[in-house]
C-alpha positions as YAML, in Angstrom:
chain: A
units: angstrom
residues:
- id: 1
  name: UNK
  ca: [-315.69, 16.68, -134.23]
- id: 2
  name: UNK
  ca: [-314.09, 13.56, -133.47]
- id: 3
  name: UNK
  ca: [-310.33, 12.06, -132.67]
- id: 4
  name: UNK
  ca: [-307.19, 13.85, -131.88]
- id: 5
  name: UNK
  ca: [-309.41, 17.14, -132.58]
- id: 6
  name: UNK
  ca: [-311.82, 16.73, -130.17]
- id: 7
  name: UNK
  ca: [-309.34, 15.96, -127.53]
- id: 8
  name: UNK
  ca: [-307.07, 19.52, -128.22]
- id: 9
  name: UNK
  ca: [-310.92, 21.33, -128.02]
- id: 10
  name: UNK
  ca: [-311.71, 19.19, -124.94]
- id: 11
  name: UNK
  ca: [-308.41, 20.80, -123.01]
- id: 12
  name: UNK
  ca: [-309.46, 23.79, -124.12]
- id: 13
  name: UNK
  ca: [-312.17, 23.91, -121.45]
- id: 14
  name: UNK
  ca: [-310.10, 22.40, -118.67]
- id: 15
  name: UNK
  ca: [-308.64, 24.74, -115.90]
- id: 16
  name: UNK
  ca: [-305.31, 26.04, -116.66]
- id: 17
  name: UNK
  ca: [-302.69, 25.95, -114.13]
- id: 18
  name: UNK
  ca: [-300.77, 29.30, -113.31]
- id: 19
  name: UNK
  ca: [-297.50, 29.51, -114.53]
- id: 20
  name: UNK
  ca: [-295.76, 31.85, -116.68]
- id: 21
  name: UNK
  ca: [-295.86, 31.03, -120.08]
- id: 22
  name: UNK
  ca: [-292.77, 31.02, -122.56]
- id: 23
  name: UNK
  ca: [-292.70, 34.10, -124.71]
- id: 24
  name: UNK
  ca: [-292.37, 31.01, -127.64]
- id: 25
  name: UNK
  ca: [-295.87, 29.69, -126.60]
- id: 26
  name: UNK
  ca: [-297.58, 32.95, -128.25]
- id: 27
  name: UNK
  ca: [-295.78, 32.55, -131.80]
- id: 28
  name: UNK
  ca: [-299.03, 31.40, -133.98]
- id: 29
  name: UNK
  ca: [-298.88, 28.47, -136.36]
- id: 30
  name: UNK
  ca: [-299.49, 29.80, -139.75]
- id: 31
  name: UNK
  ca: [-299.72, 26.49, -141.94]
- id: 32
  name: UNK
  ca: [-302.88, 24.51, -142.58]
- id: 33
  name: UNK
  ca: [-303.30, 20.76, -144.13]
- id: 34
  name: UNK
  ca: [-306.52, 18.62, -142.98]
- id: 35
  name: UNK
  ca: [-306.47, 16.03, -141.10]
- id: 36
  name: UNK
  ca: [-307.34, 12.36, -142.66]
- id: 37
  name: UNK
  ca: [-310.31, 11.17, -141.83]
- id: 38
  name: UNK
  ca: [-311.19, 8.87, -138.53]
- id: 39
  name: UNK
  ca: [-313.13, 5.94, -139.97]
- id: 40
  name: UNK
  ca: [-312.25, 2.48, -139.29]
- id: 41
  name: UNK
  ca: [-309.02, 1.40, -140.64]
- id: 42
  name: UNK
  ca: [-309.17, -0.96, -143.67]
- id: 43
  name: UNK
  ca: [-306.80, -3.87, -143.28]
- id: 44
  name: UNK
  ca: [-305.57, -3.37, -146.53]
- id: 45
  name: UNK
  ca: [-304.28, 0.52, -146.17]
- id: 46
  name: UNK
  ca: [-300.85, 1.31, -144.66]
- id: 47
  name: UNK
  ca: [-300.03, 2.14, -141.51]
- id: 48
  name: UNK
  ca: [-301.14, 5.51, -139.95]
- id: 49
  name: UNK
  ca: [-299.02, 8.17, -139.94]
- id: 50
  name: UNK
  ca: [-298.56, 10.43, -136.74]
- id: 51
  name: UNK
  ca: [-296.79, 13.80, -137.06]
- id: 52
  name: UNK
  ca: [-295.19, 15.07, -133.62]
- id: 53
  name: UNK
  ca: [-293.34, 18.94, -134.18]
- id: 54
  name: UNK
  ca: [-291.07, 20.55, -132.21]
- id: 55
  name: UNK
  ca: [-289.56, 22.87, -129.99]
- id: 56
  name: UNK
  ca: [-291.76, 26.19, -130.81]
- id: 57
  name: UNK
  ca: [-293.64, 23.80, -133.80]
- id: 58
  name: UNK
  ca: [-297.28, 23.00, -134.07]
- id: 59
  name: UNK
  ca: [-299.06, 20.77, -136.37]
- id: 60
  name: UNK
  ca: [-298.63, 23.41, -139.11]
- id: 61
  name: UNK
  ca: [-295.07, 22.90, -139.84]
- id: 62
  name: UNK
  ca: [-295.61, 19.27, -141.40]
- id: 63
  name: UNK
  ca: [-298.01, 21.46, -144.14]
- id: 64
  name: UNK
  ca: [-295.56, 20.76, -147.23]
- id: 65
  name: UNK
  ca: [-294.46, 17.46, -146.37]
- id: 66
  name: UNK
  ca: [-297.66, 15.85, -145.67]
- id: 67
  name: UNK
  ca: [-299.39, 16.17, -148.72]
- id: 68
  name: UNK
  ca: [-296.53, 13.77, -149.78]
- id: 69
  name: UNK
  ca: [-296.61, 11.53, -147.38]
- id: 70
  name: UNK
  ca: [-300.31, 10.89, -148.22]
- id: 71
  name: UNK
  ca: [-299.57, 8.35, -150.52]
- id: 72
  name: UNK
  ca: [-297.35, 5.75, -150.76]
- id: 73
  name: UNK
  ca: [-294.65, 4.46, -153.97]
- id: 74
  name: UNK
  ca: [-297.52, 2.29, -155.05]
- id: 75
  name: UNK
  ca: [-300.34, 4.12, -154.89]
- id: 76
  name: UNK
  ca: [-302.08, 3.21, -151.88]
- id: 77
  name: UNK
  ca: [-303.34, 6.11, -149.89]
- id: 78
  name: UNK
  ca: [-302.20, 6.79, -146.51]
- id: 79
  name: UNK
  ca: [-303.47, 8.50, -143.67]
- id: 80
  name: UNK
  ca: [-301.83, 11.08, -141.70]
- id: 81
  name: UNK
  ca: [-302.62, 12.47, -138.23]
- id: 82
  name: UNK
  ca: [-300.86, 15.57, -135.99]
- id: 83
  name: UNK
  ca: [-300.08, 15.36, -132.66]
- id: 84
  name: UNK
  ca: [-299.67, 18.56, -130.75]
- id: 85
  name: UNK
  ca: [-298.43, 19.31, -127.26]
- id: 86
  name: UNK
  ca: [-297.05, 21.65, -124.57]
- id: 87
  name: UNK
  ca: [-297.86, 25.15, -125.44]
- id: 88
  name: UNK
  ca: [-295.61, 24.76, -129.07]
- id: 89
  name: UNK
  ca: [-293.33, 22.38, -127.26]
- id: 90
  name: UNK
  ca: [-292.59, 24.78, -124.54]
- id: 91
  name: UNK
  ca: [-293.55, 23.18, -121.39]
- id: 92
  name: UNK
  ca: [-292.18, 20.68, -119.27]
- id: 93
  name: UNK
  ca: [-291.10, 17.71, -120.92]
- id: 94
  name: UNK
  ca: [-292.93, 15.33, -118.74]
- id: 95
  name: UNK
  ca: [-296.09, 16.80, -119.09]
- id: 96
  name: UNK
  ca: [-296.42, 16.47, -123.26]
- id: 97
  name: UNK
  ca: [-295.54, 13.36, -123.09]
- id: 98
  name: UNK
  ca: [-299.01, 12.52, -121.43]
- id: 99
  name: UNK
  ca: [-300.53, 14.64, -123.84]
- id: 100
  name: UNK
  ca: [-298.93, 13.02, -126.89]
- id: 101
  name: UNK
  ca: [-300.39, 9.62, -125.16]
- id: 102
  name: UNK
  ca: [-303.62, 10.66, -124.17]
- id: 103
  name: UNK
  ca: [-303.40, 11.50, -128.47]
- id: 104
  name: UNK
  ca: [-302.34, 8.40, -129.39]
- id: 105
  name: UNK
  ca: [-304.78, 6.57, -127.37]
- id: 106
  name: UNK
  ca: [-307.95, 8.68, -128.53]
- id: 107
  name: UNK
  ca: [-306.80, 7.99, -131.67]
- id: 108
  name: UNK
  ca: [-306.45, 4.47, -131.64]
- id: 109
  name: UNK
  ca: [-309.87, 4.14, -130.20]
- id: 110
  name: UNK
  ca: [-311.81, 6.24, -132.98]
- id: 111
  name: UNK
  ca: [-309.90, 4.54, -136.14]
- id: 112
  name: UNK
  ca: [-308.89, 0.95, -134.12]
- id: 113
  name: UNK
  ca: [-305.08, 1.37, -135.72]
- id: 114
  name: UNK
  ca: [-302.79, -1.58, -133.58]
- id: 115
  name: UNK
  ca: [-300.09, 0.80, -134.09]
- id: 116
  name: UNK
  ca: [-299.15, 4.37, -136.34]
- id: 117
  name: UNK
  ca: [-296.08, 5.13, -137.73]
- id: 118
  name: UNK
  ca: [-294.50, 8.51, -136.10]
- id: 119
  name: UNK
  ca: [-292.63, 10.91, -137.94]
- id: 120
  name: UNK
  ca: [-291.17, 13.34, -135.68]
- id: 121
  name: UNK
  ca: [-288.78, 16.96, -135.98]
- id: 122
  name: UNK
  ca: [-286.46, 18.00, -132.88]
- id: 123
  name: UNK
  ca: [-287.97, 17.80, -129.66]
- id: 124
  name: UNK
  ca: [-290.63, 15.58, -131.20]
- id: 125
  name: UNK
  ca: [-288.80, 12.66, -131.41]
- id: 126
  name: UNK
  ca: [-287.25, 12.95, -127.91]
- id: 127
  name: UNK
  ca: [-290.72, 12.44, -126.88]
- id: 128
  name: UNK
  ca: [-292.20, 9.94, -129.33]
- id: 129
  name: UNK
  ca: [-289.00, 8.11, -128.13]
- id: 130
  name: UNK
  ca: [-290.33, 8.67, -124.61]
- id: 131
  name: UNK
  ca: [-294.02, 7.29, -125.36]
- id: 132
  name: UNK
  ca: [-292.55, 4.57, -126.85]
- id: 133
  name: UNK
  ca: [-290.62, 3.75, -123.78]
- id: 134
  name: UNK
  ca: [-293.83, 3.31, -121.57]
- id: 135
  name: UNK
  ca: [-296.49, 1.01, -120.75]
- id: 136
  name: UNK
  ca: [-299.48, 3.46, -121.52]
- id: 137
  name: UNK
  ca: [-299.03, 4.16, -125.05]
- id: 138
  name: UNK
  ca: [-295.67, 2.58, -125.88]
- id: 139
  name: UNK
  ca: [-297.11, -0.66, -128.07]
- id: 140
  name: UNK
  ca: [-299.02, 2.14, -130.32]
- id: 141
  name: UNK
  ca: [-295.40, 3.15, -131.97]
- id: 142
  name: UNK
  ca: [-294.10, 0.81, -134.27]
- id: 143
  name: UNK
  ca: [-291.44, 3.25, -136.01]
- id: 144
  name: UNK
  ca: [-290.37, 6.35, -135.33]
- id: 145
  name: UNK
  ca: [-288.71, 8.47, -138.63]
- id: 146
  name: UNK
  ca: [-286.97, 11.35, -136.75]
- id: 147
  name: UNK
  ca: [-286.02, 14.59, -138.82]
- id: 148
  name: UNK
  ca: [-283.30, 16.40, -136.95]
- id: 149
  name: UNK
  ca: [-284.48, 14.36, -133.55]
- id: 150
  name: UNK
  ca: [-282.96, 15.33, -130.37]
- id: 151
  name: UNK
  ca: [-282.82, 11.56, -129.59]
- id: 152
  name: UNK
  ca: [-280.29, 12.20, -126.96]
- id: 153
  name: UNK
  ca: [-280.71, 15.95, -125.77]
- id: 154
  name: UNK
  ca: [-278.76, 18.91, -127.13]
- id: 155
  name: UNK
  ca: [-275.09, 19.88, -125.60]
- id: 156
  name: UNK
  ca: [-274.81, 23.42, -125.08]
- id: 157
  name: UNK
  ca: [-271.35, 25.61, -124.92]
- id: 158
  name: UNK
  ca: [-271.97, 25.67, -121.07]
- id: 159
  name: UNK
  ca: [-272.99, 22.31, -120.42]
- id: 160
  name: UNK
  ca: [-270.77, 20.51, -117.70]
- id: 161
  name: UNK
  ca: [-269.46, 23.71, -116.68]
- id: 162
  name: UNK
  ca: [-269.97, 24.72, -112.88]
- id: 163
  name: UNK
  ca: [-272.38, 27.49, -114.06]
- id: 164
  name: UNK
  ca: [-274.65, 24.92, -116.13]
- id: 165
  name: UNK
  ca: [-277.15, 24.69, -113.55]
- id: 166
  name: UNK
  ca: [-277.70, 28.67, -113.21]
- id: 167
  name: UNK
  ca: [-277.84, 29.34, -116.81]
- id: 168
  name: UNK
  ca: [-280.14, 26.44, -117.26]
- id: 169
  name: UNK
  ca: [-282.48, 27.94, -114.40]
- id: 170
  name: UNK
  ca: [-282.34, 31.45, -116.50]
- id: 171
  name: UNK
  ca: [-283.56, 29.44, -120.09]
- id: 172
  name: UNK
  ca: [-286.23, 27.73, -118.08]
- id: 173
  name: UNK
  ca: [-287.41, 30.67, -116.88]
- id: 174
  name: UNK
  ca: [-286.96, 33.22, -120.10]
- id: 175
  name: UNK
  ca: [-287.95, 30.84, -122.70]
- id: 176
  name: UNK
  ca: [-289.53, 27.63, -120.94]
- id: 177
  name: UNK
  ca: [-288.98, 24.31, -119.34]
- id: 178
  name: UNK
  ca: [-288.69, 22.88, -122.84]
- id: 179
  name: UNK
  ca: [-285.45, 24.71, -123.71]
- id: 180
  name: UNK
  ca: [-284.05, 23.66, -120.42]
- id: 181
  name: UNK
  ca: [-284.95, 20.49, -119.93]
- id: 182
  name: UNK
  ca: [-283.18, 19.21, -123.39]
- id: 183
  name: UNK
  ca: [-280.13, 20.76, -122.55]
- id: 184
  name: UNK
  ca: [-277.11, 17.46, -121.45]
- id: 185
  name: UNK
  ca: [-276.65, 17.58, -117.79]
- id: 186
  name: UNK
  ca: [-280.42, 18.56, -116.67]
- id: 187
  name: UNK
  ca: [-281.82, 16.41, -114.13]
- id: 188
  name: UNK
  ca: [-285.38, 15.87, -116.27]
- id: 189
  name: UNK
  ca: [-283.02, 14.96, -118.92]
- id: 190
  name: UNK
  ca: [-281.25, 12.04, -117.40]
- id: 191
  name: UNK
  ca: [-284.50, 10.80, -115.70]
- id: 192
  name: UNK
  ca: [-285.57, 10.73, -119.20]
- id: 193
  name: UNK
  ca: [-282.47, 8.47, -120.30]
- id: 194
  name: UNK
  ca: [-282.74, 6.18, -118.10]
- id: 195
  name: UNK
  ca: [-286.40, 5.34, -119.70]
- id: 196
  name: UNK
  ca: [-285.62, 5.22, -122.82]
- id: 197
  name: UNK
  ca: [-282.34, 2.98, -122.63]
- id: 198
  name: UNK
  ca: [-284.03, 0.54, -122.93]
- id: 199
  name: UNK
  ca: [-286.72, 0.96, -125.83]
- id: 200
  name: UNK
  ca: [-286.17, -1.24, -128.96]
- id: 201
  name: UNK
  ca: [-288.65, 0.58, -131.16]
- id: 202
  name: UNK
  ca: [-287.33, 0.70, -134.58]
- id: 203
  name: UNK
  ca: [-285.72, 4.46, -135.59]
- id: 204
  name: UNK
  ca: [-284.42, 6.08, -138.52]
- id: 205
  name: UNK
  ca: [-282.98, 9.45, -138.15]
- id: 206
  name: UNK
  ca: [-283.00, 11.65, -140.94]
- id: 207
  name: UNK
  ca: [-279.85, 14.79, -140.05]
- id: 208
  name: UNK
  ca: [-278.38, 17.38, -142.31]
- id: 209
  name: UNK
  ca: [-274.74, 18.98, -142.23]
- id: 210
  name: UNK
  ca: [-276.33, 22.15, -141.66]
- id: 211
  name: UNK
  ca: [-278.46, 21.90, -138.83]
- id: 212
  name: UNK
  ca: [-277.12, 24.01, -136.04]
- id: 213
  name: UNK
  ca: [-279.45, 23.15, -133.41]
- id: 214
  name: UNK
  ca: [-279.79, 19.19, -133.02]
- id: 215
  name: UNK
  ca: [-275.85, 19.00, -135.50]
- id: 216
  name: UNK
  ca: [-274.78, 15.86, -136.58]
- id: 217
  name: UNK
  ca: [-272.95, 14.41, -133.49]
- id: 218
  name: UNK
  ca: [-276.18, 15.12, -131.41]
- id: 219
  name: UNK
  ca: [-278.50, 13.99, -134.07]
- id: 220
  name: UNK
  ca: [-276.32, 10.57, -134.67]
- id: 221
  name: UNK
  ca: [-275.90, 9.93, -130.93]
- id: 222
  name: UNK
  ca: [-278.46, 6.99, -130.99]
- id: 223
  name: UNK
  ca: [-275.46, 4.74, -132.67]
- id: 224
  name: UNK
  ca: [-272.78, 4.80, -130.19]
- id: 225
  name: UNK
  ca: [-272.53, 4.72, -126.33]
- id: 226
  name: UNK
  ca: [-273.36, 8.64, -125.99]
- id: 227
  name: UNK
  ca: [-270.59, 9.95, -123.09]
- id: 228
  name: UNK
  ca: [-272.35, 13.36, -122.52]
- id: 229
  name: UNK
  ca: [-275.58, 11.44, -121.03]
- id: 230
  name: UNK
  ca: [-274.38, 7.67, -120.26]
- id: 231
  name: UNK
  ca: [-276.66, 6.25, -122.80]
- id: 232
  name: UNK
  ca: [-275.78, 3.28, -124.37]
- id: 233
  name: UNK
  ca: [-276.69, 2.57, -128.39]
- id: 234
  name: UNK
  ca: [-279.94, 2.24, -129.66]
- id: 235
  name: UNK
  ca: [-280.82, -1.58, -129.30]
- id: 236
  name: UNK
  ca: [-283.69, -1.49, -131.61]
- id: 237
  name: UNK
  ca: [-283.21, -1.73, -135.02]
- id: 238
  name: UNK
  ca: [-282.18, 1.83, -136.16]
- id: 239
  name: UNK
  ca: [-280.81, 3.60, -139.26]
- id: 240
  name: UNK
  ca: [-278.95, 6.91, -139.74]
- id: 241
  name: UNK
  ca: [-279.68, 9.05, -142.96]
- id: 242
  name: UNK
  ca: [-277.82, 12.14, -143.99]
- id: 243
  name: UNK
  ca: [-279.46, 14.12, -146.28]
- id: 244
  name: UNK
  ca: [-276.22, 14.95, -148.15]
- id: 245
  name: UNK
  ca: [-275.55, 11.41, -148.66]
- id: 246
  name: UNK
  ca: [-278.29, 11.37, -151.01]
- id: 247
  name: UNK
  ca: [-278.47, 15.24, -152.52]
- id: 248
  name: UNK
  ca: [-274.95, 16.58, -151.68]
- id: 249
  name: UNK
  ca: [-275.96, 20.09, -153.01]
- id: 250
  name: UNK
  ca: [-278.57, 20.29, -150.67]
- id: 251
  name: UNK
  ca: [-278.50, 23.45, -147.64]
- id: 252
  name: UNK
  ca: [-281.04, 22.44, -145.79]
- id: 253
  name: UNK
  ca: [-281.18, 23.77, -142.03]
- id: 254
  name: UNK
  ca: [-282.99, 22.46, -139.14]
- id: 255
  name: UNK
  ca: [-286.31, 23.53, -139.62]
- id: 256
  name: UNK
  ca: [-286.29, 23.43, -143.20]
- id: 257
  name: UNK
  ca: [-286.06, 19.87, -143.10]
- id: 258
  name: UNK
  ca: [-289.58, 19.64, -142.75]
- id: 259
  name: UNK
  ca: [-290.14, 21.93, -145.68]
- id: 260
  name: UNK
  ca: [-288.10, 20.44, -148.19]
- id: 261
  name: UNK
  ca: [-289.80, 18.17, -151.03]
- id: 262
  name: UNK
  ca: [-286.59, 16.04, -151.50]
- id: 263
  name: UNK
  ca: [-286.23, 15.41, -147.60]
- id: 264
  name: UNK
  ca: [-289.98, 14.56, -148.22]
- id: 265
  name: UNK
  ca: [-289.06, 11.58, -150.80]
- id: 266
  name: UNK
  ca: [-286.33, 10.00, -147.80]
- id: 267
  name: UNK
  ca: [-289.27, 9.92, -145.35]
- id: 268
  name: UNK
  ca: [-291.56, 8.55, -147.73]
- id: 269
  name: UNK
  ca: [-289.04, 5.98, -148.20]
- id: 270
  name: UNK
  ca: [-288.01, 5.59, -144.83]
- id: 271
  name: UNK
  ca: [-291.85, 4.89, -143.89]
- id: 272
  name: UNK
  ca: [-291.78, 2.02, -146.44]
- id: 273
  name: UNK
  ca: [-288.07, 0.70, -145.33]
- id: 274
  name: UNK
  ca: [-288.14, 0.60, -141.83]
- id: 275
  name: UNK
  ca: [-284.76, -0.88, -140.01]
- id: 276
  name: UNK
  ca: [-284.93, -3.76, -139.13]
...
């Protein structure tokens, strides 16, 4: 057992620390695909693909798109690995972010990829953005596609309000750090803007009218100097799809976006087109 594999068996034999777990963490992930295999990389295949899920995701969510995303317009075959983190994306934000890396990193040393290619739902991208942003691991993205990407956090009815901080403390502790830690106006949050700034990885976001938990304004935040966190606009290259744009018939919801064979077709495309 080699790669990204080995590593998730690997932690499975390292002490745990005590905390409570998030009632989320225990949801199992029902869908299977199999990982490409970790020889060498040829220098005439594409770029590796990484997949990075969500907020209560695993690996198994990416099960319909990636058999698509295993090839590319012309033919060529692509690979496509999973990276998978923080208890289903529960945990504190800081800490899957080393995971992701320490991924990334085993990764690059079993198949000697100079970069991958990241496609990333929700929470994902927040933290492929974050990777991206650092020294360790940050020259191993070279674009990230983001599919309803909380690029910028999530703004909550009670965010800015003087009770922010206590409901905040209640979601950390009912469903996980995760939840609370995404939310505009936490303190990991903003630590976590002021890293990413800065990053000029390329991005395209991929958003749909009907997501209702990273909507439109939060999803397309990357473009404009975002007043809820004091982030100024992407200053990589960057791109901003909606879905409707393309199929305006289409309901597609938030996590459905990863499920949907025509949102499959603008990531394929979006892998082969980056901004630039």
């Amino acid at each position: 057992m080699t790669g990204i594999k080995r590593y998730l068996v690997d932690r499975q034999d390292q002490p745990v620390r005590r905390r409570k777990r998030s009632i989320f963490a225990y949801i199992p992930d029902m869908g299977r695909w199999e990982e490409s295999p970790y020889h060498p990389i040829c220098p005439s295949e594409p770029r590796p693909v990484v997949v990075v899920h969500g907020t209560v995701g695993g690996r198994g969510n990416f099960s319909r798109l990636v058999p698509i995303l295993q090839s590319t317009f012309d033919g060529r075959s692509r690979r496509v690995f999973s990276a998978s983190y923080g208890e289903a994306g529960t945990t504190d934000l800081q800490e899957s972010v080393l995971e992701i890396e320490d991924q990334l990193l085993e990764l690059q040393r079993m198949i000697g990829a100079s970069s991958f290619d990241v496609v990333a739902h929700s929470q994902g991208g927040l933290q492929s953005l974050l990777v991206a942003s650092r020294e360790r691991a940050g020259y191993l993205v070279n674009h990230i596609v983001g599919l309803g990407a909380d690029f910028r956090g999530v703004r909550m009815p009670w965010s800015g309000t003087p009770q922010a901080e206590t409901i905040n403390k209640w979601v950390h502790a009912i469903a996980g750090p995760a939840f609370a830690q995404q939310i505009v106006g936490s303190p990991e949050l903003a630590e976590i803007m002021a890293h990413v700034s800065s990053c000029t990885v390329p991005i395209t976001q991929i958003a749909t009218k009907h997501d209702r938990t990273v909507p439109m304004e939060a999803a397309f935040a990357l473009a404009d100097h975002h007043e809820w966190t004091g982030t100024p606009p992407h200053p990589g290259p960057l791109k901003l799809v909606l879905v409707q744009d393309y199929y305006p018939d289409l309901s597609v919801a938030h996590n459905m976006l990863l499920r949907n064979p025509k949102v499959a077709l603008l990531v394929k495309y979006a892998l082969e087109h980056p901004p630039s």
